[in-house]
Residue frames as qw, qx, qy, qz and C-alpha x, y, z in Angstrom:
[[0.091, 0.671, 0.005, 0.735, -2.93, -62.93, 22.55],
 [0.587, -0.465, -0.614, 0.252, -2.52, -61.22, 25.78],
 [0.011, -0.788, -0.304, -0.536, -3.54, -58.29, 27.56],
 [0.607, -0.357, -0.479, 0.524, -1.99, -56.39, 30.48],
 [0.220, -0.964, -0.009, -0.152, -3.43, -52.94, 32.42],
 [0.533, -0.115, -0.201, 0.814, -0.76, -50.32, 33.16],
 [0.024, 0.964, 0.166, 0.204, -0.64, -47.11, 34.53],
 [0.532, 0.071, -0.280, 0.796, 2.94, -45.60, 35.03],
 [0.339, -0.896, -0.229, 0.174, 3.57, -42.85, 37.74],
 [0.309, 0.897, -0.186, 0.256, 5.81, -39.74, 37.55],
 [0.723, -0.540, 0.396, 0.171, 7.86, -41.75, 40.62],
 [0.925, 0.129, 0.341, 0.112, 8.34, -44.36, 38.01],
 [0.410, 0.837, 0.063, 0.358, 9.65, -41.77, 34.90],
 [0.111, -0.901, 0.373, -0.193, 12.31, -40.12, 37.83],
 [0.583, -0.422, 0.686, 0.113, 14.05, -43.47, 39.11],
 [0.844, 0.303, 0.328, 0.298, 14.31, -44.43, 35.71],
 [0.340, 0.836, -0.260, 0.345, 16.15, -40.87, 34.77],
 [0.438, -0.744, 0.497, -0.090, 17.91, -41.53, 37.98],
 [0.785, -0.213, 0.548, 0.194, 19.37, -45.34, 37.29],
 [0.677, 0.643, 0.277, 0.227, 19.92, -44.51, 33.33],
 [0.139, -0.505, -0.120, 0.843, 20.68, -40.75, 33.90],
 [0.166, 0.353, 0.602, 0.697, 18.73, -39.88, 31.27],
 [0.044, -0.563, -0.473, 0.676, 17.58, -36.78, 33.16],
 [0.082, -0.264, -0.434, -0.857, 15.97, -34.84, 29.63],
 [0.224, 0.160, 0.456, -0.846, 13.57, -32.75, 31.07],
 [0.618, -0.044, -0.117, -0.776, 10.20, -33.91, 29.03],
 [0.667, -0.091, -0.737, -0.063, 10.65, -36.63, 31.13],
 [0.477, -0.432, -0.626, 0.441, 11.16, -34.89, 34.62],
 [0.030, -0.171, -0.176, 0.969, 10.63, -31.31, 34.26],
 [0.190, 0.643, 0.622, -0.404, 7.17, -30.35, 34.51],
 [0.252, 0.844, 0.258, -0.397, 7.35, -27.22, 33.37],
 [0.189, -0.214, 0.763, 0.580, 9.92, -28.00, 30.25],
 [0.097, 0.055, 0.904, 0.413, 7.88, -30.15, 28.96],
 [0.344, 0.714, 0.585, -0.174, 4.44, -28.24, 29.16],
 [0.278, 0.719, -0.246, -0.587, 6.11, -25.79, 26.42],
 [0.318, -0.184, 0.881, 0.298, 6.96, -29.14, 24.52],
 [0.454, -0.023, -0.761, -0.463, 4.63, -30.80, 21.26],
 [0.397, -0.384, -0.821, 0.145, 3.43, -33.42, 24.64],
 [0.232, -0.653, -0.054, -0.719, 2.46, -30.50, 27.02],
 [0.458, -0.759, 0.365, -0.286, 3.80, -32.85, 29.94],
 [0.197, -0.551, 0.803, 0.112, 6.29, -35.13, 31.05],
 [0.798, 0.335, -0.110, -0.488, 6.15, -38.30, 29.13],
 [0.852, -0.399, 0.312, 0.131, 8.27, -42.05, 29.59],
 [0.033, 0.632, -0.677, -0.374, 11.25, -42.51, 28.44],
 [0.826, 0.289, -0.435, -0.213, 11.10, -45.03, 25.22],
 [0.408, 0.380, -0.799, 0.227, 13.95, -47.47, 27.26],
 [0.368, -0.177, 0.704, -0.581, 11.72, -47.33, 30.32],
 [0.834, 0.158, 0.224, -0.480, 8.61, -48.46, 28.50],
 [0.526, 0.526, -0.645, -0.172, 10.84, -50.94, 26.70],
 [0.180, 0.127, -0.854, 0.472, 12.11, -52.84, 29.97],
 [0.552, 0.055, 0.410, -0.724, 8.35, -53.09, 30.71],
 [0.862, 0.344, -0.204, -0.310, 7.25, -54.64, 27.67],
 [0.348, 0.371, -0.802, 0.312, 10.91, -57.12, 28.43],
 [0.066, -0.140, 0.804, -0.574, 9.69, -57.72, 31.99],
 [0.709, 0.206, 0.016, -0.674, 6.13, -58.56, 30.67],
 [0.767, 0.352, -0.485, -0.228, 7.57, -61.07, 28.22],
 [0.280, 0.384, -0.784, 0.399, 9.70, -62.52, 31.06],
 [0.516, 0.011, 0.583, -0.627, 6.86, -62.97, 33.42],
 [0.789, 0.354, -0.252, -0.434, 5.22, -64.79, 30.16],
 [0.631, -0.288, 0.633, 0.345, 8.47, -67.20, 30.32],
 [0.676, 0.659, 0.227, 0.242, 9.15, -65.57, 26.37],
 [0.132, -0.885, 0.312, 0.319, 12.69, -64.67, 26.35],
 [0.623, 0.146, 0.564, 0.521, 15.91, -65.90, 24.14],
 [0.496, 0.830, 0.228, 0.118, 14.93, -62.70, 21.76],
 [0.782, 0.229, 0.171, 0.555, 18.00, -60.94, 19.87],
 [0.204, 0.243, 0.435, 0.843, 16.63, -58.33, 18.18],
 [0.152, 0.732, 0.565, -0.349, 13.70, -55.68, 19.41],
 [0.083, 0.273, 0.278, 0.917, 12.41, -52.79, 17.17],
 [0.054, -0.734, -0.624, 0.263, 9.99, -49.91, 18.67],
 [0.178, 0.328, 0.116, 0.920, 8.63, -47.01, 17.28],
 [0.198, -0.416, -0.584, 0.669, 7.24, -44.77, 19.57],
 [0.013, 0.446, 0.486, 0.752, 4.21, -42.69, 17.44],
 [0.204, -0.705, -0.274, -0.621, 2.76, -41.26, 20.75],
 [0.070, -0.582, 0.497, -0.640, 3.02, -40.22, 24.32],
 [0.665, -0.324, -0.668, 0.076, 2.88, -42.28, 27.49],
 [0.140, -0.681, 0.211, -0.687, 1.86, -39.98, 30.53],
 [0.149, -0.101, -0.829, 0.530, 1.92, -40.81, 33.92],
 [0.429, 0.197, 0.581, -0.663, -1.93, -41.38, 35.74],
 [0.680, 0.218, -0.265, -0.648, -3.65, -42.45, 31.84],
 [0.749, -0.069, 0.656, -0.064, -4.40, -46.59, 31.89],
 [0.439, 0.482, -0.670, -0.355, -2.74, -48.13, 28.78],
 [0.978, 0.086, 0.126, -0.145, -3.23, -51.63, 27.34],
 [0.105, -0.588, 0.739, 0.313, -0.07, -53.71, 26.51],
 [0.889, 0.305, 0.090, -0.329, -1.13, -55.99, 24.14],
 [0.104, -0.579, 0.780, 0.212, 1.57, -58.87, 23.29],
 [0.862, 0.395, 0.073, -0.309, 0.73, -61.29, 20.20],
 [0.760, 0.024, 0.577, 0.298, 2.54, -64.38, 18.53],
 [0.615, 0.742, -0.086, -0.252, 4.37, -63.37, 14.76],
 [0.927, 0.190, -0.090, 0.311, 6.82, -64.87, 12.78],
 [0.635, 0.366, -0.215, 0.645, 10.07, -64.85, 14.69],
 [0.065, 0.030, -0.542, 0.837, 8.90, -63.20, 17.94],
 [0.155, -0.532, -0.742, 0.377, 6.36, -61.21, 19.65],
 [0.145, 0.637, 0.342, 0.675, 4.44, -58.53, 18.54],
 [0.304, -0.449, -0.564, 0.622, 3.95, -55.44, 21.25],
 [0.054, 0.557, 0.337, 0.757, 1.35, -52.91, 21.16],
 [0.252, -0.275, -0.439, 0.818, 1.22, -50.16, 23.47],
 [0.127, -0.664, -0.531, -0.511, -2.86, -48.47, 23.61],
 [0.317, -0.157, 0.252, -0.901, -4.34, -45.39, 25.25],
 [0.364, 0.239, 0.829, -0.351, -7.63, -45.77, 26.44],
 [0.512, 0.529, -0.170, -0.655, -8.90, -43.94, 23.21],
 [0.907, 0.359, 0.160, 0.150, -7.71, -47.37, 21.42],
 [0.377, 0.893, -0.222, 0.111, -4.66, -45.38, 19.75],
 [0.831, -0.160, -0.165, 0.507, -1.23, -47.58, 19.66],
 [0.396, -0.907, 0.144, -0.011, 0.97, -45.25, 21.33],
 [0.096, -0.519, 0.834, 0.159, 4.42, -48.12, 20.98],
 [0.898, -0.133, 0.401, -0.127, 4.86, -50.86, 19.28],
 [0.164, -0.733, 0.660, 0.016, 7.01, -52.98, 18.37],
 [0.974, 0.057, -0.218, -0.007, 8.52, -56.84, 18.10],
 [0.245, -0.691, 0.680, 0.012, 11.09, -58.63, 19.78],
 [0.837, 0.470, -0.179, -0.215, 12.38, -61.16, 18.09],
 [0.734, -0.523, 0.433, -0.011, 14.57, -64.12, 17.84],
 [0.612, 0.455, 0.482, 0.431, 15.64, -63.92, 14.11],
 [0.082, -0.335, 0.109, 0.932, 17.50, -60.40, 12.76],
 [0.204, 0.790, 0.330, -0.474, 14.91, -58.33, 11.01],
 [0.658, 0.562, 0.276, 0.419, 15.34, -57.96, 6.70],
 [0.302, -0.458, -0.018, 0.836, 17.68, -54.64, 6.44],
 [0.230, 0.775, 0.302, -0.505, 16.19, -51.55, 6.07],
 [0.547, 0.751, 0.269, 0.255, 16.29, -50.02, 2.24],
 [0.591, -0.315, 0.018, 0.742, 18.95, -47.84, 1.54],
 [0.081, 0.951, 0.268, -0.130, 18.97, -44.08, 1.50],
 [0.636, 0.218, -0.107, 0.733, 20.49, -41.73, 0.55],
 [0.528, -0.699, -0.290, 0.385, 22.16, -39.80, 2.90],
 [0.240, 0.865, -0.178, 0.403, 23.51, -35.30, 2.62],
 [0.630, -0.109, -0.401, 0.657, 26.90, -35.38, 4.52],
 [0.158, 0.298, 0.014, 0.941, 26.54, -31.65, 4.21],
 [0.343, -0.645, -0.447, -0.517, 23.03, -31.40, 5.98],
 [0.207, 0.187, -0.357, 0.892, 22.78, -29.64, 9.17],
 [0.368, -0.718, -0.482, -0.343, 20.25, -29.00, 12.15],
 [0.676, -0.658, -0.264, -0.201, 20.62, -27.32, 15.35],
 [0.072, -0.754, 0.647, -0.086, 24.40, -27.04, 15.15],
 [0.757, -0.192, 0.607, -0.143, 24.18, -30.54, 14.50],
 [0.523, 0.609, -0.460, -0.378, 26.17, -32.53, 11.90],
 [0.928, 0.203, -0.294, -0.106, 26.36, -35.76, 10.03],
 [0.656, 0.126, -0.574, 0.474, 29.86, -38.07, 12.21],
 [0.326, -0.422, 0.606, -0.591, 29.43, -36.08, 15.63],
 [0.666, 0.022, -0.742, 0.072, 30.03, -38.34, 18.47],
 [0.388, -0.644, 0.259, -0.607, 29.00, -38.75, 21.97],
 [0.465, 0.313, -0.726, 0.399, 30.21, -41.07, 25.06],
 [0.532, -0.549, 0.416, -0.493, 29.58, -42.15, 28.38],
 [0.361, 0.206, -0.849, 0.327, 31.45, -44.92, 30.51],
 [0.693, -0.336, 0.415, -0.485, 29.20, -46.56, 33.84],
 [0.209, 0.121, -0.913, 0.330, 29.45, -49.46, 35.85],
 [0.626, -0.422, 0.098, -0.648, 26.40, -51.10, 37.20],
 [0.035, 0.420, -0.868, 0.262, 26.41, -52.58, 40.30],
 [0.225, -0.330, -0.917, 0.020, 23.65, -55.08, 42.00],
 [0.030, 0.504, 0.686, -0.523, 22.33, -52.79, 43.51],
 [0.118, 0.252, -0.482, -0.831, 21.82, -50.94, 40.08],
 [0.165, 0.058, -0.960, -0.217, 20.25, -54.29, 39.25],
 [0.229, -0.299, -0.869, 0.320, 17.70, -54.62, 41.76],
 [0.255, 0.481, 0.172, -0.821, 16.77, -50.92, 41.95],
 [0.223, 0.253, -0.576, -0.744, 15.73, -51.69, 38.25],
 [0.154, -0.147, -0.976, -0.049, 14.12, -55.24, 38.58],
 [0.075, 0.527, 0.753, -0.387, 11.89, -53.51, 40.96],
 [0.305, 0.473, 0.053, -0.825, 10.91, -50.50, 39.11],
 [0.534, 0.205, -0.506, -0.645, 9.61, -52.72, 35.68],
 [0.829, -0.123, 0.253, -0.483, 8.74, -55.22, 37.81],
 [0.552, 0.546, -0.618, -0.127, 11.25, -57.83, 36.31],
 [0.867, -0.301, 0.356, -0.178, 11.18, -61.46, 37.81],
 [0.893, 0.201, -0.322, 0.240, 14.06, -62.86, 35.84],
 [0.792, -0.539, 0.192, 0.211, 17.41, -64.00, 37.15],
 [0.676, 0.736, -0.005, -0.029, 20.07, -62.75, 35.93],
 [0.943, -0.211, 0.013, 0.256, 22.63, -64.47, 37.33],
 [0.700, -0.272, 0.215, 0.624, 25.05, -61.64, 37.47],
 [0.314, 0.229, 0.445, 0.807, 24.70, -59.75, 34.20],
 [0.083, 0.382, 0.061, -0.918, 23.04, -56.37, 33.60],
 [0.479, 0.674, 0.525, -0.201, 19.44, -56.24, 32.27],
 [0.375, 0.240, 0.347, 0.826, 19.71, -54.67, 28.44],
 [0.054, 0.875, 0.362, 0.316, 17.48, -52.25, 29.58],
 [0.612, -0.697, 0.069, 0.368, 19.66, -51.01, 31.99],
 [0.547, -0.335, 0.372, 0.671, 22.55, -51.01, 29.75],
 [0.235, 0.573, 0.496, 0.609, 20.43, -49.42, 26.62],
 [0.209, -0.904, -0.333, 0.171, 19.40, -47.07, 29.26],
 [0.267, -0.726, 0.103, 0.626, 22.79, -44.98, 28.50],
 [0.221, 0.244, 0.597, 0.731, 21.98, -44.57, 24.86],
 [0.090, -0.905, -0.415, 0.001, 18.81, -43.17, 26.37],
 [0.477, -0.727, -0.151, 0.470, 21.18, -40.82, 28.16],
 [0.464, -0.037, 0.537, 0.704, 22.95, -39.96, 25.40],
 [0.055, 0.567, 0.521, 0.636, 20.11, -39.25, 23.19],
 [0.196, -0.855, -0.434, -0.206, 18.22, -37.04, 25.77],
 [0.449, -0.859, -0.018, 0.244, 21.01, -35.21, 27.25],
 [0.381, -0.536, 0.403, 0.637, 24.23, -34.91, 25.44],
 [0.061, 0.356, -0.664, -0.655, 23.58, -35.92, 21.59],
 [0.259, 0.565, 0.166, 0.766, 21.47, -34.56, 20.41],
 [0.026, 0.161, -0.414, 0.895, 20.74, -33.08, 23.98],
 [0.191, 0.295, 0.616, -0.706, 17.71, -31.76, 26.22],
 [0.579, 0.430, 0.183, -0.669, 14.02, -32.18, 24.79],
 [0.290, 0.207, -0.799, -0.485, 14.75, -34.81, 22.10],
 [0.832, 0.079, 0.217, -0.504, 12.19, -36.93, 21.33],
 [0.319, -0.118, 0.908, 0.245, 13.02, -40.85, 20.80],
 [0.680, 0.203, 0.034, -0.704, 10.68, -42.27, 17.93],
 [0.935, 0.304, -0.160, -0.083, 12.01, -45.22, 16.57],
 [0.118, -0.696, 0.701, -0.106, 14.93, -47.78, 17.56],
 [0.882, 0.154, -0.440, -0.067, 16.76, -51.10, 17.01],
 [0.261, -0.687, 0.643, -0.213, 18.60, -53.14, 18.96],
 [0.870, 0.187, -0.457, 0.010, 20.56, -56.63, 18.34],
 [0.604, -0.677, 0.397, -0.139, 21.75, -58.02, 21.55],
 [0.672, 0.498, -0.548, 0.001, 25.19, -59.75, 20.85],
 [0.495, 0.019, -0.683, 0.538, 26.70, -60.51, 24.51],
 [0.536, -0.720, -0.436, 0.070, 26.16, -60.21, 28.27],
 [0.067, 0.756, -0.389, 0.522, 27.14, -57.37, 30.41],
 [0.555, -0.284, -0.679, 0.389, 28.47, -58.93, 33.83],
 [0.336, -0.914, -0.157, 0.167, 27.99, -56.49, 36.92],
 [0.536, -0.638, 0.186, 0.521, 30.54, -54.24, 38.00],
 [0.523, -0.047, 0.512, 0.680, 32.43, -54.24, 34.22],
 [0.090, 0.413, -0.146, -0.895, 32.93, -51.06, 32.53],
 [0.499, 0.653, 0.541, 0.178, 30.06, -50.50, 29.42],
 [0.078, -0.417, 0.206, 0.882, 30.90, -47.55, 26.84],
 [0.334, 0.708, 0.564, -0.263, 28.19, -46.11, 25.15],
 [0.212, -0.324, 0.241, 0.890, 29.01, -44.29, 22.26],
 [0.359, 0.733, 0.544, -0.192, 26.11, -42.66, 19.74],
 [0.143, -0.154, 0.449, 0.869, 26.76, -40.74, 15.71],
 [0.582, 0.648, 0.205, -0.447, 24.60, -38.98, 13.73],
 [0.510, 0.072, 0.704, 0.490, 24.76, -41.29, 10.92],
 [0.142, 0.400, 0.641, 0.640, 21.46, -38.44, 8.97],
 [0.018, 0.439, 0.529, -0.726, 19.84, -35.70, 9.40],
 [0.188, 0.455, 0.644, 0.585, 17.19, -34.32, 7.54],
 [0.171, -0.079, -0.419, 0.888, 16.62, -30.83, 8.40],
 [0.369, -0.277, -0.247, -0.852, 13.11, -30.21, 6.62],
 [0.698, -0.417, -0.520, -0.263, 11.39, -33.00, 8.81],
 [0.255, -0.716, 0.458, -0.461, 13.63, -31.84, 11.83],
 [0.994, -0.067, -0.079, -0.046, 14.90, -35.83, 11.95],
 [0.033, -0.742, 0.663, -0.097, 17.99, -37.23, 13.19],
 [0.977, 0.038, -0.201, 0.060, 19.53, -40.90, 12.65],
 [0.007, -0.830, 0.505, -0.235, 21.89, -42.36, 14.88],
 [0.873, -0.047, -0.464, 0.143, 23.86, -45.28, 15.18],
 [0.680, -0.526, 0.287, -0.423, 24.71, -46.96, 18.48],
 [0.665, 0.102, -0.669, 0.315, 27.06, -49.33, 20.54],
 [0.480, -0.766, 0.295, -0.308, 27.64, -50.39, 23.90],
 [0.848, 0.279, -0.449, 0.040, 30.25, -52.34, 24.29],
 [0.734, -0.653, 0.177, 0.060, 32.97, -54.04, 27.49],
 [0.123, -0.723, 0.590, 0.338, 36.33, -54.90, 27.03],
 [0.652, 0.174, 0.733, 0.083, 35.03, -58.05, 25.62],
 [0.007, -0.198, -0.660, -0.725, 33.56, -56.35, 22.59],
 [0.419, -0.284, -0.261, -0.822, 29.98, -55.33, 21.61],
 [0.206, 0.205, 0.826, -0.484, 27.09, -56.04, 23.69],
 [0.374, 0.601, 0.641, -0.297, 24.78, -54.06, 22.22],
 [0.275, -0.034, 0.499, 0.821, 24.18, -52.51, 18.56],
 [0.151, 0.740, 0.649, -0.092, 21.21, -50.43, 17.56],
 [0.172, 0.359, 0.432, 0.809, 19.97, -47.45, 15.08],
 [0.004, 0.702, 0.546, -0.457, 17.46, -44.92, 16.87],
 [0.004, -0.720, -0.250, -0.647, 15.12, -41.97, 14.56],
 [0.093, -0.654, -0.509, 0.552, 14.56, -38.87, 17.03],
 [0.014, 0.946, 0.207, 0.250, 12.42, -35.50, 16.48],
 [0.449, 0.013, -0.203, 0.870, 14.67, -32.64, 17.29],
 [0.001, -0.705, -0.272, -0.655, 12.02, -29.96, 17.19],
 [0.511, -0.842, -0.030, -0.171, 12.06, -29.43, 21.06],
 [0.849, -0.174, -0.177, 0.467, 15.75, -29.96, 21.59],
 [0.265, -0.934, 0.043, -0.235, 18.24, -27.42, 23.33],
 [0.673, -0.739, 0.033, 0.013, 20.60, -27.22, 25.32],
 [0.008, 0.678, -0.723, -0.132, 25.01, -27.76, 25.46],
 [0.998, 0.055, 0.031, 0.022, 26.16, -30.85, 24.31],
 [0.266, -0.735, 0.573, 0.246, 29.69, -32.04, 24.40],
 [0.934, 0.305, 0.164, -0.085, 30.85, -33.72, 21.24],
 [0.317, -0.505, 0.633, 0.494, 33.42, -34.56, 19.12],
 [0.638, 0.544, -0.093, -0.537, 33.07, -34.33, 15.35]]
């Protein structure tokens, strides 16, 4: 087992909305997010991801496929948190503590896919927020090295990546997605997969595209499958849960 003090800073929480764009305000607006559930700003789930990545990399524990995190409480900027990262079958366990004790994230990354999830059943017809079951959202970026580097240094990342685009980085515009366009401003991430199939090189185009695959309007929940992918094909594939109950705002979709 192994144990590693953190304290993130509201710097930390803006150059990640800046290199992502994942600019949802209960991550950089103050005063958003003290009418929010959190009562201030709070990390984005991709940022504190590419920590817990750049942890395991400093460990020399990489080669993993497959991460799942569910995100069951806030991470503020100025509180010390424990990261706590533990041997289990088929990866690494990650647990993300307050100082109260109380996981906050956690998670596994793994090097073996993950049994599939029970099937549900899903209302085409169900509705939240002007939100419905097949809308789609989009976004197209290019990152360059210096994309690269601005990142490395903000999670503190000591690999080499000979070229290719950290997956936080490139999960970082599903962040964007979810907190700005679909479902929009004030969403709340709680839960998310991701199966890493291929590298991104620099420079080469990624498309991001996010669907509400469920919504369940009494628990104010939204499922949504995920891709990023190059002209090669997929890169990345992954399923994120979010709270809607503080979302808002325009969104530009396509049903």
């Amino acid at each position: 087992m192994h144990d590693v003090a953190l304290v993130f800073a509201q710097e930390q929480f803006d150059e990640f909305a800046r290199l992502s764009g994942d600019t949802n305000p209960i991550h950089v607006d103050p005063a958003f997010a003290a009418k929010t559930r959190f009562g201030r700003t709070v990390a984005h789930g991709m940022f504190l991801f590419s920590v817990m990545n750049a942890e395991l990399a400093r460990r020399g524990l990489t080669g993993f496929t497959h991460q799942d995190l569910m995100f069951s409480g806030p991470t503020y900027a100025g509180e010390p948190m424990t990261l706590t990262l533990e041997p289990c079958d088929g990866g690494i366990e990650e647990t993300l503590r307050d100082t109260a004790g109380e996981t906050v994230t956690d998670g596994r990354a793994m090097r073996v896919p993950p049994p599939p999830p029970d099937e549900v059943v899903i209302d085409p017809q169900a509705t939240i927020k002007g939100l419905e079951v097949g809308m789609t959202a989009t976004r197209r970026r290019s990152f360059t090295r210096s994309d690269v580097d601005s990142f490395c240094a903000l999670v503190d990342d000591p690999t080499d990546y000979e070229g290719r685009v950290p997956v936080g980085l490139i999960g970082g515009l599903i962040s964007a997605i979810l907190g700005v366009d679909l479902p929009g401003r004030g969403t709340n991430w709680l839960k998310q997969h991701y199966a890493f199939l291929a590298g991104v090189p620099i420079d080469a185009e990624v498309v991001a595209t996010v669907m509400t695959s469920r919504i369940r309007p009494n628990k104010q929940l939204v499922n949504l499958s995920s891709v990023c992918e190059t002209s090669e094909g997929p890169a990345i594939v992954g399923e994120s849960l979010v709270l809607v109950r503080d979302a808002g705002g325009s969104r530009d979709v396509a049903g």
